[in-house]
N, C-alpha and C positions, 0 to 999 in steps of 0.2 A: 504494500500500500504506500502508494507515495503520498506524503503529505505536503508535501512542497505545492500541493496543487490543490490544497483543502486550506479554507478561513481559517485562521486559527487567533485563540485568544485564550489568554490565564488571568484570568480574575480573583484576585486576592483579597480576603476577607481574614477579620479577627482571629477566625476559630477555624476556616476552612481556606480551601482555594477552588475554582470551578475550572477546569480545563474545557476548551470548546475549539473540536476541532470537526470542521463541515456539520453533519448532522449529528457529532457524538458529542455529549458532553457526559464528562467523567468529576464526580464529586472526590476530593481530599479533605477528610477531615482532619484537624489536630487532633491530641490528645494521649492520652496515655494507651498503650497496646491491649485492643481487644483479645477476648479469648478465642477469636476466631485466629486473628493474627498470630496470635501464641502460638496455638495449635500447627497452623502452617510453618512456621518456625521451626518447631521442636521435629515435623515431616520430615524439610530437608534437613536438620541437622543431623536426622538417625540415619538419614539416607547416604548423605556423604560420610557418614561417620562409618559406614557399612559397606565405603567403596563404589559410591557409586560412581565416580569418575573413573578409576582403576579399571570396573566391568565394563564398561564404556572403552575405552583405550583395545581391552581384550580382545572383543568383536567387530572394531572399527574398520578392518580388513575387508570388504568386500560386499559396504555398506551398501545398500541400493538411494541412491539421491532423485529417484526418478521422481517424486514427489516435493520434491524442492526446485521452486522455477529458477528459472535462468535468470530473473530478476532481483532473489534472492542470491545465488551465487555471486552472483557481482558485488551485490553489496557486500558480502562479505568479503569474496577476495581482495575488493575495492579498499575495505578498514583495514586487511594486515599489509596491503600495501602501503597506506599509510603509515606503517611506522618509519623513522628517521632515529640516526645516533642522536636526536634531540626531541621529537615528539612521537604521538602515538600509543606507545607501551600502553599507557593506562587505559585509554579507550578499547581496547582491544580487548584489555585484560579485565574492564566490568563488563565491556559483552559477553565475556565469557561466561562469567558470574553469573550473567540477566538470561542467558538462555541456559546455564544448568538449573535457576531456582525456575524456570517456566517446564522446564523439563520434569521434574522433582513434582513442583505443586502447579500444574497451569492455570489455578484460578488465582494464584498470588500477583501481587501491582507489582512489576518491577520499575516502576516510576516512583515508586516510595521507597526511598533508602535509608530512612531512619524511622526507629520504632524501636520501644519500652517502658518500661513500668516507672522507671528513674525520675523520680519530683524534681522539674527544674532546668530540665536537659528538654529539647524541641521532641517533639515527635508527633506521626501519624496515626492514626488510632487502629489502622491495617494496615501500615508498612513494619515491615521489619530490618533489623541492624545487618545490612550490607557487610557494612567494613567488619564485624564479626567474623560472620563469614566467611568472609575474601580473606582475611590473616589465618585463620584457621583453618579452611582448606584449601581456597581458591588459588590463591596465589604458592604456599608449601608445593601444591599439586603441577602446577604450569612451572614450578623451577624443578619439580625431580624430574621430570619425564622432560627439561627444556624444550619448553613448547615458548616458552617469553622470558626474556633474560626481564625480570622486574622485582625493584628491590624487594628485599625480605619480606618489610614489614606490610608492605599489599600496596594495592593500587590508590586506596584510599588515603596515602602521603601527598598523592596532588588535590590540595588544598581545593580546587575549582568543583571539583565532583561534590563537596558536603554541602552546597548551599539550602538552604531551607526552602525550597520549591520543587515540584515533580518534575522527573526528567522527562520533557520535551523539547519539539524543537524553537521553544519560549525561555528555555533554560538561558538565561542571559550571563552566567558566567565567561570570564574569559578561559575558552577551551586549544588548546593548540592540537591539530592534526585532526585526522579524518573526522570529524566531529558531524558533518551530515550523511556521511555512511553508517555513524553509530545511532543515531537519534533516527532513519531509516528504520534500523533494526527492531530498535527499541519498540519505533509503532506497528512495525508488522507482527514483532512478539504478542503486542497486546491485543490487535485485534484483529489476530489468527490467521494472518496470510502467510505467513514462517513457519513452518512444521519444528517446536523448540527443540527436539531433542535432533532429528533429522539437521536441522543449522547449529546445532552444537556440534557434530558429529564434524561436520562439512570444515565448520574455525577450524578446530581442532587437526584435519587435516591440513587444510594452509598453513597454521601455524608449524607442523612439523615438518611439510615442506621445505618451509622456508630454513628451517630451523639445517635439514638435511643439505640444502644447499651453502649454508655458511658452513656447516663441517666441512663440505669438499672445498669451501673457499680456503677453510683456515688452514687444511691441511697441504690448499696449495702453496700459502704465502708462506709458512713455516717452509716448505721447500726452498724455496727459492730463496728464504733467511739463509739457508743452514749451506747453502750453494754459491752466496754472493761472493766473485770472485774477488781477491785481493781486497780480504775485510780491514784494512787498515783503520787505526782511528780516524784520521782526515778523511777518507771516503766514507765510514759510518757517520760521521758527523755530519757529513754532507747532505745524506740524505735523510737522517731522520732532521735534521734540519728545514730541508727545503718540505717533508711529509708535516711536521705540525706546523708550518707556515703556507699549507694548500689546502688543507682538509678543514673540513667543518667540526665548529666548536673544538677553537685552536687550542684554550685554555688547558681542558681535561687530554687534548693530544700531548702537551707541552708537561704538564704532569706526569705521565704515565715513560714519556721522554726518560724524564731526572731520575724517578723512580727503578727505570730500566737501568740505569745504568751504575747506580747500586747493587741493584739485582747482580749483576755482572761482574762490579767488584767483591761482592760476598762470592761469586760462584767460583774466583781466581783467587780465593784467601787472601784479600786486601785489605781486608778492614779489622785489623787488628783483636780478633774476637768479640767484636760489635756486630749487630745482628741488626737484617733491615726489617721495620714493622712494616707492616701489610698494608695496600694500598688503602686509602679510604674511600667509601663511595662518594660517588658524586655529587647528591646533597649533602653529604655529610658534613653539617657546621664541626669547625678542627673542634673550638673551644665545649660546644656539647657534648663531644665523644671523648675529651680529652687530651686529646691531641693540640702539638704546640705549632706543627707544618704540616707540610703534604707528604714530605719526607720524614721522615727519622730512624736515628741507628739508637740503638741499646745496646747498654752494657748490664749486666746484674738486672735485668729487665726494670733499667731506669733510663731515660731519657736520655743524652752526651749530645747527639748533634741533632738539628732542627733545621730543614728547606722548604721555605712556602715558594712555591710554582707563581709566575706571577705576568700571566702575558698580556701584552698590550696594558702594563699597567708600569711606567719606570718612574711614574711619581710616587712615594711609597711614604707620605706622612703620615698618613692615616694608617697603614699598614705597621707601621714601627706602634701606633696608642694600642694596637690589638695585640699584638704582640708581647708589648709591656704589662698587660692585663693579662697573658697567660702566661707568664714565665712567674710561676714562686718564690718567693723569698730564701727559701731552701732549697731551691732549683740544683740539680745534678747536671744542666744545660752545660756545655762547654762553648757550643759552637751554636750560633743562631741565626738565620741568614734568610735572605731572598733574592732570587734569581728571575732575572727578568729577561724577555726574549730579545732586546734592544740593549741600548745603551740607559745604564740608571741616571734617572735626573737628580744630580747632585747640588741642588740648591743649598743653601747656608743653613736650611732650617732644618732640614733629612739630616744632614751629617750632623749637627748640631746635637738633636737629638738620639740618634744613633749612639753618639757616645755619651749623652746624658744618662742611657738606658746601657750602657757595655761599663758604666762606671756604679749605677746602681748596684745591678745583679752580679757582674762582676763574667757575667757572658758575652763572651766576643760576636758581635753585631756585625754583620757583614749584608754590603749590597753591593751585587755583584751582576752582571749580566751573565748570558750563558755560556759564552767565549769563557771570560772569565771565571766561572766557577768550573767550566771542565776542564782550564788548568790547572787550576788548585786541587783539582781530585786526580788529576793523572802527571802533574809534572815532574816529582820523583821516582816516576814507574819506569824500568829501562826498556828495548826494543821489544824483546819478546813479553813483557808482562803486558802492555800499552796492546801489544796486536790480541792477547788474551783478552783484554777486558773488549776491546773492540766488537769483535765477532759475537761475543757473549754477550752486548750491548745489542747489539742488532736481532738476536733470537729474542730476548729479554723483552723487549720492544714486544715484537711479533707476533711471539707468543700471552703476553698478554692480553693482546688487542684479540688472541686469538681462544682466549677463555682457557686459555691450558696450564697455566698458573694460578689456580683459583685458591692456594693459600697464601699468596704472596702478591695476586694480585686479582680479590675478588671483583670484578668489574661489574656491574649491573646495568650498562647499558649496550643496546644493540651495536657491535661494532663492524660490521658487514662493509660501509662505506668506509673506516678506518682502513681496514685490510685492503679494500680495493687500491686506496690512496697512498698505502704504505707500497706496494706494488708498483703503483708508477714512481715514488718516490725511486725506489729501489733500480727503476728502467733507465729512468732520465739522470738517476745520479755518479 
């Protein structure tokens, strides 16, 4: 059902909301979760809790889709193509959500994603707690079986999705990616032109697709790592140089960069039995998770040296107050730095500061560009140690972008167009 082609209006009231699309109008009340809603609730939860994605996955071989139109395929195929190393994931990953709980109970509103009994908290009087769900099985289940690289904690970390209104396509939040292929979805869920379990079946398969074709990608680019001829430092630098200054969403390439090359020197016994922490994810604020940069080495599993990643950024005043805010007073920090992909702009007021904060903590503050900081980590290395950490740099790289370092370098976002970029990176350098 395309609704792109039907009147539509949400009218919001005190206690309800009225969705009016062509001749349907659908009441939302607020309120606390009825015992209907419970009920449907407690359904899918015994459901999933009994496997029913698992048993689904089992059978999915040799599905018949003759019953799902060509109308419906596209949209679907249409959303996983949507995803990008920057948007998508989450749209994808509550359609999956909205058609297993259509699947599961098909008289439940999947345009209601908040509901409970909780005094004080919003909710629908028949919708029920989505992001429950989604953390509990939905999202656990799409990362075992890698059907969608998406953070741990569910789909429900993009803030846009929890708004207080029923998902249509009046939903006024700001959505990034396939956002009218999902809100498609969503109406044909509801009023039954989507066979739920049949377009669950059908995601499910695109998403593994897709999924099948980045293995055979990652397994190509890791070739082609492990085969670059004459991996010198100057020629690795070269090109993983000119790859996070061509590829999209330079920042987290230019991280995963500095990170690699760490990696690299832990893998050539360079780092003095200091150990590299694990990449962080991509929202991950440093200062909530604890962390003091994007990099860090351990000693005695205490902190000694600290790299914040910092591209397209070589004003760094503000940078230096954040940093003073997470370094302790009893800081074990030796070394504490930012690496920029330029030249650092050294105004009177960065340096200034810099060492008003390297005189405080008593931690050496360093701003440094990225010329600069890969000599300080390689200029007492002699020929043969420099061509070890090189090559090791370059797989290090690769293979993270290629999800095969997932203790050392859990990534959680799609990196497909990464690999592609490292690739030409790798041609032209």
């Amino acid at each position: 059902m395309n609704t792109e082609k039907m009147e539509s209006r949400l009218e919001v009231y005190e206690n309800r909301s009225e969705l009016f699309q062509g001749d349907k109008v659908s009441i939302y009340r607020e309120g606390p979760q009825n015992k209907d809603a419970q009920d449907r609730y407690e359904k899918i939860n015994v459901a999933l809790e009994n496997g029913f994605l698992r048993d689904m996955m089992k059978s999915i071989v040799g599905t018949d889709f003759t019953d799902l139109s060509t109308e419906n395929k596209k949209l679907i195929q249409n959303l996983v193509k949507g995803i990008t190393s920057q948007v998508g994931r989450a749209l994808v990953g509550v359609a999956f959500l909205q058609m297993t709980i259509k699947a599961i109970c098909p008289e439940q509103s999947i345009r209601l994603h908040k509901g409970g009994a909780r005094s004080g908290a919003f909710s629908w009087e028949d919708g029920i707690s989505m992001r429950t769900i989604d953390s509990s099985y939905i999202t656990p289940f799409l990362r075992e079986y890698n059907l969608l690289n998406v953070n741990k904690y569910g789909v429900f970390m993009t803030r846009s999705l929890a708004e207080n209104y029923p998902y249509s396509k009046l939903y006024k939040a700001e959505m990034r990616g396939p956002f009218d292929e999902w809100i498609e979805i969503v109406d044909a869920l509801e009023y039954g032109s989507m066979p739920p379990e049949l377009g669950l079946r059908y995601l499910a398969i695109q998403m593994k697709n897709r999924h099948d074709n980045f293995l055979k990608l990652a397994d190509e680019t890791v070739a082609k790592a492990k085969s670059y001829p004459n991996p010198t430092l100057p020629r690795v630098k070269s090109v993983l140089t000119y790859f996070f200054n061509n590829t999209d969403y330079r920042a987290r390439a230019f991280e995963v960069v500095i990170h690699g090359l760490m990696q690299a020197m832990q893998e050539c016994g360079l780092l003095d039995g200091r150990k590299v922490v694990p990449l962080s994810q991509m929202r991950s604020a440093n200062k909530k998770h604890g962390n003091i940069g994007d990099v860090e080495l351990v000693e005695n599993r205490l902190v000694v040296e600290s790299w914040d990643a910092k591209y397209g950024k070589p004003y760094l005043r503000d940078e230096l107050e954040e940093l003073r805010d997470k370094i302790p007073d009893d800081s074990s920090v030796e070394v504490a730095g930012f690496i920029v992909n330029s030249e650092v702009d050294k105004r009177s007021d960065v340096i200034t500061r810099a060492e008003e904060i390297q005189q405080e903590t008593g931690v050496e503050i360093c701003l440094l560009s990225f010329d600069e900081w890969l000599e300080r980590q390689t200029s007492m290395l002699n020929m043969e140690k420099r061509n070890c950490v090189a090559q090791k740099w370059l797989i290090a790289v690769v293979e993270s972008f290629a999800l095969k370092r997932p203790d050392l370098a859990p990534i959680d976002e799609p990196c497909d167009e990464w690999l592609k970029d490292l690739q030409d990176a790798m041609l032209k350098s």
